[in-house]
C-alpha positions as CSV (number, residue, x, y, z in Angstrom):
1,X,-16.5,7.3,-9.3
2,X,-13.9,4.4,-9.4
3,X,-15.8,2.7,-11.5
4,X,-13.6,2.4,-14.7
5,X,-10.4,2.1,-12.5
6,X,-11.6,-0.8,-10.8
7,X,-12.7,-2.0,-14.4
8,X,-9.3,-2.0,-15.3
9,X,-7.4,-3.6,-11.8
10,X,-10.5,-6.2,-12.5
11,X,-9.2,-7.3,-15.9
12,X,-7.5,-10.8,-17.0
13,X,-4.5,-8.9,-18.4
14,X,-4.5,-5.2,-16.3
15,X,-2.7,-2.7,-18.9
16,X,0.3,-1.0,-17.3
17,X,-0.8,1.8,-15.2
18,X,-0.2,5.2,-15.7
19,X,1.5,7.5,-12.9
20,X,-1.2,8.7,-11.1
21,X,-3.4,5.4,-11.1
22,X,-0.1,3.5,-9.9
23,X,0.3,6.2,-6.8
24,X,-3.8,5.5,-6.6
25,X,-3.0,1.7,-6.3
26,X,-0.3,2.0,-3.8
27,X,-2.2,4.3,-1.7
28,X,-5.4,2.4,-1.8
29,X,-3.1,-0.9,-0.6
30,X,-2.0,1.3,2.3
31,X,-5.1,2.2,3.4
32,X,-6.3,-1.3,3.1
33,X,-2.9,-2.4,5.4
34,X,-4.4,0.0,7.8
35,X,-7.5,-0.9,7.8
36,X,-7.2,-4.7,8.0
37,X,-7.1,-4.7,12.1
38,X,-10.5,-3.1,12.1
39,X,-8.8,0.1,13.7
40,X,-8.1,2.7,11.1
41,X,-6.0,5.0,13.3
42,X,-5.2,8.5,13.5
43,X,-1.3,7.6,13.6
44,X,-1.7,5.2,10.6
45,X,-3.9,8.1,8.7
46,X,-1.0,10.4,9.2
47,X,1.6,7.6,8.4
48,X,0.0,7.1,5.1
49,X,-0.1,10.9,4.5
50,X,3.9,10.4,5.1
51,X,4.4,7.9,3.2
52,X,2.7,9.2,0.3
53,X,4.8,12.7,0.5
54,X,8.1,10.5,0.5
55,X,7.3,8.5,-2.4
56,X,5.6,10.6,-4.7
57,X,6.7,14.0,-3.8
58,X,3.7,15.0,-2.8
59,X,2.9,18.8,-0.5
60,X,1.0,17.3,2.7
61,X,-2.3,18.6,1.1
62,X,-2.2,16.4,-1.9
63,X,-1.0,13.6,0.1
64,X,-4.0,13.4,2.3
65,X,-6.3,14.1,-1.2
66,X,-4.7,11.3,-2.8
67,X,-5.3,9.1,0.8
68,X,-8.8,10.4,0.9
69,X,-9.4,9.1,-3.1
70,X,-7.5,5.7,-1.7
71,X,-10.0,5.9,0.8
72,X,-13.1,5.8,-1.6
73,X,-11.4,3.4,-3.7
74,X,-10.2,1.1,-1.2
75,X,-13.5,0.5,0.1
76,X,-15.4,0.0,-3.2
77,X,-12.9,-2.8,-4.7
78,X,-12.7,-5.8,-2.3
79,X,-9.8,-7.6,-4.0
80,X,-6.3,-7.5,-2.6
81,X,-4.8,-9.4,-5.4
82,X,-5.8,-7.2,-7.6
83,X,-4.2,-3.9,-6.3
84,X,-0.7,-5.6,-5.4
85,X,-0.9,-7.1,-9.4
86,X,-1.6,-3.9,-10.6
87,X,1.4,-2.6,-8.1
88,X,3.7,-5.1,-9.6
89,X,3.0,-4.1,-13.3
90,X,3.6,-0.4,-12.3
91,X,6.6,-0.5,-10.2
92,X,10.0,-1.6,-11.4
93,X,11.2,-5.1,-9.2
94,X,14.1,-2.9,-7.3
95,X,11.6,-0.7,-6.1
96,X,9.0,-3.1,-4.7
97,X,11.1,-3.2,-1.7
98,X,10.2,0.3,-0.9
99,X,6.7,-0.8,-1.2
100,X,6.7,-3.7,1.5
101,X,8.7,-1.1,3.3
102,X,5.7,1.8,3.2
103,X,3.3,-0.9,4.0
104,X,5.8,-2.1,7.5
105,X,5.7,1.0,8.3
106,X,1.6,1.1,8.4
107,X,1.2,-1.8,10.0
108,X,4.2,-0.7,12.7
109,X,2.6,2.7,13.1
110,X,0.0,2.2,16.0
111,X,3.1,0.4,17.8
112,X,0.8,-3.1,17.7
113,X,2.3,-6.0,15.2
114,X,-1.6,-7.2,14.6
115,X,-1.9,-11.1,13.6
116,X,-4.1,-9.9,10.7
117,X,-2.0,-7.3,9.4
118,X,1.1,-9.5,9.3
119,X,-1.2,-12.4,7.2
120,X,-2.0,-9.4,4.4
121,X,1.6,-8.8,3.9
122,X,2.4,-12.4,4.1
123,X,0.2,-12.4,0.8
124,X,1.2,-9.5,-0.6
125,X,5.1,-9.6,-0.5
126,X,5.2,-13.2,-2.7
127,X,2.3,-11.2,-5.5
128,X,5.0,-8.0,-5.7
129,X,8.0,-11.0,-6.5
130,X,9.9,-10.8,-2.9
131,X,10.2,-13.5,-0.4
132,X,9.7,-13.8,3.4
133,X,13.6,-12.9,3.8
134,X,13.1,-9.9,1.4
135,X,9.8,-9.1,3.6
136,X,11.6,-9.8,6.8
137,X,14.4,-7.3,6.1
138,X,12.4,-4.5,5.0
139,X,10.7,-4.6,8.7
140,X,13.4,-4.8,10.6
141,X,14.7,-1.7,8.5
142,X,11.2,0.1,8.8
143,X,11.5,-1.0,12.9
144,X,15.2,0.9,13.0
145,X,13.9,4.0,11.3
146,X,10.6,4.2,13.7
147,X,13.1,3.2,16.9
């Protein structure tokens, strides 16, 4: 099914993606976040469903279809690096903060800062452009909002 979309993330030079493959990549990279702890939670399920509504404007039925595609997708393509690239190439660099933001606030959602979690977005922050200290703030905004 994902076939020719993982074809693409797959490629040496990934074309830019269009609107709805970009909102597949981010919520594919969420679901992946959530999944990294081995416990893919009903609170991080219906984070992600948030999250996506936020972004993309989305009705809370074609946020959890887009989550359920992510779903599907996340599972078939095993490479991290590849989804955050294809993240970078779609989203402009002011709004990559908003994406280490959605993914704190997956990783915050079950209320349990897991070891394996943080290491994903230790590796994904540098890959989108931002630093530790760019990283660092975004949590302690997403851990304000969620207080």
């Amino acid at each position: 099914m994902f076939a020719e979309f993982i074809r693409r993330l797959m490629a040496p030079k990934p074309t830019r993606l269009s609107v709805p493959d970009a909102r597949l990549a981010l919520a594919a990279l969420l679901v992946r976040i959530a999944r990294t702890d081995g416990d893919y939670a009903d609170v991080e399920i219906a984070r992600i469903d948030r999250v996506l509504m936020r972004h993309h404007a989305l009705s809370p039925f074609e946020a959890a279809a887009l989550r359920r595609e992510a779903e599907t997708l996340e599972s078939e393509a095993p490479d991290t690096v590849r989804f955050t690239r294809a993240i970078k190439y779609a989203v402009a660099f002011e709004d990559r903060v908003g994406v280490i933001e959605a993914l704190w606030e997956i990783v915050l959602a079950d209320g349990v800062r897991d070891v394996d979690e943080d290491a994903l977005l230790r590796l994904v922050a540098p890959m989108l452009g931002l630093n530790d200290r760019d990283s660092n703030l975004a949590r302690q905004r997403v851990e304000e909002r969620l207080a």
